[in-house]
N, C-alpha and C positions, 0 to 999 in steps of 0.2 A: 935678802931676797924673800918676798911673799911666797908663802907654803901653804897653796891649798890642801886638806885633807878629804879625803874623802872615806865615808864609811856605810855600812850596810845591803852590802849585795849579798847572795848570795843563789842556791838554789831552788827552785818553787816549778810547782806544775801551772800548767794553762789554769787562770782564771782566780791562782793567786795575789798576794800582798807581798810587796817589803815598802820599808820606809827607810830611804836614804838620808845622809847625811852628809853636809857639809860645812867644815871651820876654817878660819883663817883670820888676817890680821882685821881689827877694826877699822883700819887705815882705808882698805877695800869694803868693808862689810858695811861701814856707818854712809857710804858715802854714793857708791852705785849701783848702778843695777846690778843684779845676779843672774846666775842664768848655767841649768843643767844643760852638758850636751853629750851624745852618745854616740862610740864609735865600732861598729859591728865589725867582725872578721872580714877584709875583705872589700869596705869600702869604708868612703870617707866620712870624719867627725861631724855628726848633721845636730844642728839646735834642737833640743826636744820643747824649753820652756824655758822662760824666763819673768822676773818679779820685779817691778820696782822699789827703789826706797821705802815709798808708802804702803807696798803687797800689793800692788795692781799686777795679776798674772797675764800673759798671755802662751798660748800653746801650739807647738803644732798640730796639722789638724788630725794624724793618724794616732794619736795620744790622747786630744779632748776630751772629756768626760769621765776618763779614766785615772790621768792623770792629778795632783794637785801638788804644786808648788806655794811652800810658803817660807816664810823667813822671821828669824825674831835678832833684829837688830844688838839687843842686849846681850846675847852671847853669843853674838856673831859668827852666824848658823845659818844655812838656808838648807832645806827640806826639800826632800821628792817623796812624796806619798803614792808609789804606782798600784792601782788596781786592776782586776780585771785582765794580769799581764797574761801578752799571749808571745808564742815564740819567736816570732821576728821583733821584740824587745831586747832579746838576748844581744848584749852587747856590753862594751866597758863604758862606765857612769862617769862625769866629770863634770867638776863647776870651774866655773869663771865669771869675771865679770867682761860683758862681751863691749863695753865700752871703755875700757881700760885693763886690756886683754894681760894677765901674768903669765907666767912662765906653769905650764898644766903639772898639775897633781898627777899621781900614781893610777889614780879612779878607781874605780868600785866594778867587780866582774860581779854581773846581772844574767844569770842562764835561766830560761823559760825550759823548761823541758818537762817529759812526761816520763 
């Protein structure tokens, strides 16, 4: 069974940084798109971003410019670079690939707080 991993959350104040991480098989990594998504206390797992094969990003838009996704195929990784995080980020971090959806990782707890 594919075993996403996920690493790098932790706790930061409004207007902080973390850089998430994500591994798993080549079999998924070399092959489709990637794609962070995040699930707050309370409601449901909403897409934040996602990268193609080539690293063409796209984002939601309450993340944009803040955000940056990217992926290095050779160690079949894909990255969440969040900046700029503000409290309603506060949420559990998760990847997949959303066009050949696996079985979800553990994810990464993300707290904004002050």
């Amino acid at each position: 069974q594919v075993q996403l991993v996920e690493s790098g959350g932790g706790l930061v104040q409004p207007g902080g940084s973390l850089r998430l991480s994500c591994s798993g098989p080549g079999s998924i990594f070399k092959i489709y798109r990637m794609a962070w998504y995040r699930q707050a206390p309370g409601k449901q797992r909403e897409l934040v971003a996602d990268v193609s094969v080539s690293g063409s990003p796209t984002y939601r838009d309450s993340v944009r410019g803040r955000f940056t996704i990217s992926r290095d195929n050779a160690k079949n990784t894909v990255y969440l670079q969040m900046n700029d995080l503000k409290t309603e980020d506060t949420a559990v971090y998760y990847c997949n690939a959303p066009n050949n959806r696996q079985a979800w990782g553990e994810g990464t707890q993300v707290t904004v707080s002050s």
